[in-house]
N, C-alpha and C positions, 0 to 999 in steps of 0.2 A: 691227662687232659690239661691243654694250656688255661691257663690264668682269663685269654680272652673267650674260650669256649665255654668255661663254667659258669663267666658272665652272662655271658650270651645266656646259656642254659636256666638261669637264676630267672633272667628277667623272661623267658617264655615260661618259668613257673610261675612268678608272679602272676603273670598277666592269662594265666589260662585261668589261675583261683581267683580273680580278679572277675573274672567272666563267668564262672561256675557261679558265682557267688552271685552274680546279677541274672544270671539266667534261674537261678534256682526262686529267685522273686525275695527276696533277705531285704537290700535295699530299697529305702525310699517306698514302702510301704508298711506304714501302722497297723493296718486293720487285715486281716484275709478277706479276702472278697467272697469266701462262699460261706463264714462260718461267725461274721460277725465283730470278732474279737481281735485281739492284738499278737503278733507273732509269740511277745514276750507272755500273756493270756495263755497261750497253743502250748507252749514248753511246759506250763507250770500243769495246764492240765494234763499231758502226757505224764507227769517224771509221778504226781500224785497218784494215778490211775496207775499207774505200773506198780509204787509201794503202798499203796492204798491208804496209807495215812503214816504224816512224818508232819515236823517241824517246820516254822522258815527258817532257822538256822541251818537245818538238813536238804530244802530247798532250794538256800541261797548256793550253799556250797555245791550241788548238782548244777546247778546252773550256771555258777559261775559268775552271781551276782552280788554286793551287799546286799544285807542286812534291812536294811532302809527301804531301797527298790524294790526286794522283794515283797515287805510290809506293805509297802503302796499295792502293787499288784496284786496280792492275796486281798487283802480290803478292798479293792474294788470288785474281785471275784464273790467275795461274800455281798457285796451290793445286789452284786449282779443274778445272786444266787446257783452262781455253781459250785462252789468249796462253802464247807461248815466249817468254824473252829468249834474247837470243843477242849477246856479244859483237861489235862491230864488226871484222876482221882485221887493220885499218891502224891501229886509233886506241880501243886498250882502253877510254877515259873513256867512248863511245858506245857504248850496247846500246840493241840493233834489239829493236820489240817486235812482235810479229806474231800472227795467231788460229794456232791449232792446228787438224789437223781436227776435234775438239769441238768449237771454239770458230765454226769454218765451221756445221756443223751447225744451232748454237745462232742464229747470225746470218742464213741462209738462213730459217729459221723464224720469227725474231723481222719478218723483210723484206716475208713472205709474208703474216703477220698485221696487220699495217700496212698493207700495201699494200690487203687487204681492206677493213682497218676505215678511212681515208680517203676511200679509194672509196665508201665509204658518204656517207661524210657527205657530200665533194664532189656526187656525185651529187641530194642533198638539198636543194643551195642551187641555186634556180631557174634553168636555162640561161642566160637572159638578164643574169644576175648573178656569171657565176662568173668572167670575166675582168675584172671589179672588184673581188671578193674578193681573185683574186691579184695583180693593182697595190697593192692598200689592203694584204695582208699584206707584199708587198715592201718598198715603201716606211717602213711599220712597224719590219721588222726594219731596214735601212737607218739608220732614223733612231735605232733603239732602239740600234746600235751605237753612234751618235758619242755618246750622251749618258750622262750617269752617277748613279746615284742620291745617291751620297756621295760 
């Protein structure tokens, strides 16, 4: 492969994950429109609900977030009464953070509608093509992890 063709290649990958990424609804929106909350809200209730009670420190680092950020986030979640904290009993510095039943609720609904709207789209990409979608998305993410923008 020439020097100008990997170029070339580079920048129609940029620019399809450039489009993935705005078609998917990421940017330039705060809040979900069906569900109330905020993108960064939806992650923390998923990663919770999957290990049903962890840390922000174990939160930040699934996410991919500080420390800090995630503290704001979870405190407004407990505002807002979807997550508890709740001290550890052996080891005060650790507080378990966990959904609430709102916060079940909010996540059952958030799973449900997801679940629909993928299924759409999976459905959409031609049978013969969808277990190389998800090799090509695996691998994607795979590699998007070891590597760093800055």
């Amino acid at each position: 492969m020439t020097s100008n063709s990997l170029n070339g290649n580079v920048i129609q990958f940029r620019e399809l994950l450039r489009l993935l990424t705005r078609r998917l609804g990421v940017l330039d929106k705060s809040e979900l429109p069906c569900c109330g909350i905020t993108y960064s809200q939806c992650h923390t209730l998923v990663e919770i609900g999957r290990k049903k009670c962890l840390s922000i420190n174990e939160l930040a680092a699934l996410l991919g977030l500080d420390k800090s950020t995630m503290s704001r986030t979870v405190n407004t979640m407990v505002r807002n009464g979807l997550v508890a904290r709740e001290p550890h009993p052996e080891d005060r510095r650790y507080v378990k953070i966990s959904l609430t039943d709102a916060g079940n609720r909010v996540l059952a609904d958030i799973e449900s509608r997801m679940t629909d709207y993928y299924l759409n789209i999976y459905q959409s990409i031609p049978q013969d093509k969808r277990e190389q979608v998800l090799e090509s998305l695996e691998l994607l993410v795979h590699t998007i992890k070891s590597e760093c923008c800055c």
